[in-house]
Every structure is written in C-alpha cells, then in structure tokens.
N, C-alpha and C positions, 0 to 999 in steps of 0.2 A: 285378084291374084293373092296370094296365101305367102308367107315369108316364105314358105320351104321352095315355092317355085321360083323364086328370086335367086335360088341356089341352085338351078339344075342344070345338069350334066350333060344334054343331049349331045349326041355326037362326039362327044369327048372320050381320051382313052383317060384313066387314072391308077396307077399304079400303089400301089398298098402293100408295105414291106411289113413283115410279121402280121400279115392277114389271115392265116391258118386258122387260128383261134382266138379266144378272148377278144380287146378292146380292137384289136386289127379286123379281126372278121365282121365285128358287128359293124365298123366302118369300111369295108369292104362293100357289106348290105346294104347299107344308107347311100352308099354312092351309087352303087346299081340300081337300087330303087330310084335314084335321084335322075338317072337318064345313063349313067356311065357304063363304056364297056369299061369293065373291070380285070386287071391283071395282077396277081398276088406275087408277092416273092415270100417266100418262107422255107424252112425245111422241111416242116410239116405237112401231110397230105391236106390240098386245098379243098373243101367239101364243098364250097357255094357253088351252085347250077351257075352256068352260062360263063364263070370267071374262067379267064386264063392262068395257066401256073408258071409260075416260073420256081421249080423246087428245086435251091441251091441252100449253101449255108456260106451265111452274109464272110465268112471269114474268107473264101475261094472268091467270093466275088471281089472284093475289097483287095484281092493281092493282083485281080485280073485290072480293077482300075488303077493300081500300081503300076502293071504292064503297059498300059496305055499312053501313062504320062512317062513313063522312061523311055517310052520308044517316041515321044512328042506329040504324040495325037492328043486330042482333045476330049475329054471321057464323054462331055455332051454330046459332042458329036458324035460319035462313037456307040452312043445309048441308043440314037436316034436309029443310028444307021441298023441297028441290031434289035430295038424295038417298035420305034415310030415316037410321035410326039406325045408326050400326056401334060395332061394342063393338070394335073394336081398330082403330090405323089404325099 
C-alpha cells in the first residue's frame, strides 16, 4: 500500500471552498482522484468533470449562516440537512 492510499476518499463527500481555480482546484483534483465525490463552492465557473457546484459568493453565504444562528438553528446541522455529510472540507 502506497502513502497516498492511506489517504483515500472512497465514499466520501468533500467539499472544497474556492475550488474554481488555482490552489482550490487542483485540491478539488487530488481528492477526486483520491476516491472523493467532490463538491466546489466558489463564484467562479467550476470546470472539473464529475464535481458538483455550488456557485455562490462566500459573502451571501456567510450572511445566510448569520440567519441561521439568529433564528437558533445550528449551521452544521443545517449544512447537513441542505448538503449531506462531508468528511473533509
């Protein structure tokens, strides 16, 4: 077994914030390559095959996890419920 297997993803969702381009996409790739379904948040158009998008701009999102906690909800829970679980982000 090889170090990289040691690190692998299968099964797993992993969510990668500013993965559009540069250092986020190419860690976008390496987790996909590593076993991960892979889901991006960025503003950016997401180009990697098989990734899910999620194209917001972090400022909307951050005032909607604001809403969450003044209405008393709990944002993880709340992520879950509106994306699923990911073991890495």
């Amino acid at each position: 077994m090889s170090l990289f297997d040691a690190f692998r993803y299968d099964g797993k969702r992993v969510l990668v914030v500013g993965g559009a381009t540069g250092m986020g996409a190419a860690t976008a790739e390496l987790v996909q390559d590593a076993g991960a379904e892979v889901v991006v948040m960025d503003f950016a158009e997401v180009k990697l095959p098989g990734a899910k998008a999620i194209l917001d701009e972090v400022r909307e999102a951050a005032m909607r996890w604001a809403e969450f906690a003044a209405k008393g909800g709990v944002p993880e829970q709340d992520a879950r419920r509106l994306f699923g679980t990911f073991k890495a982000v």
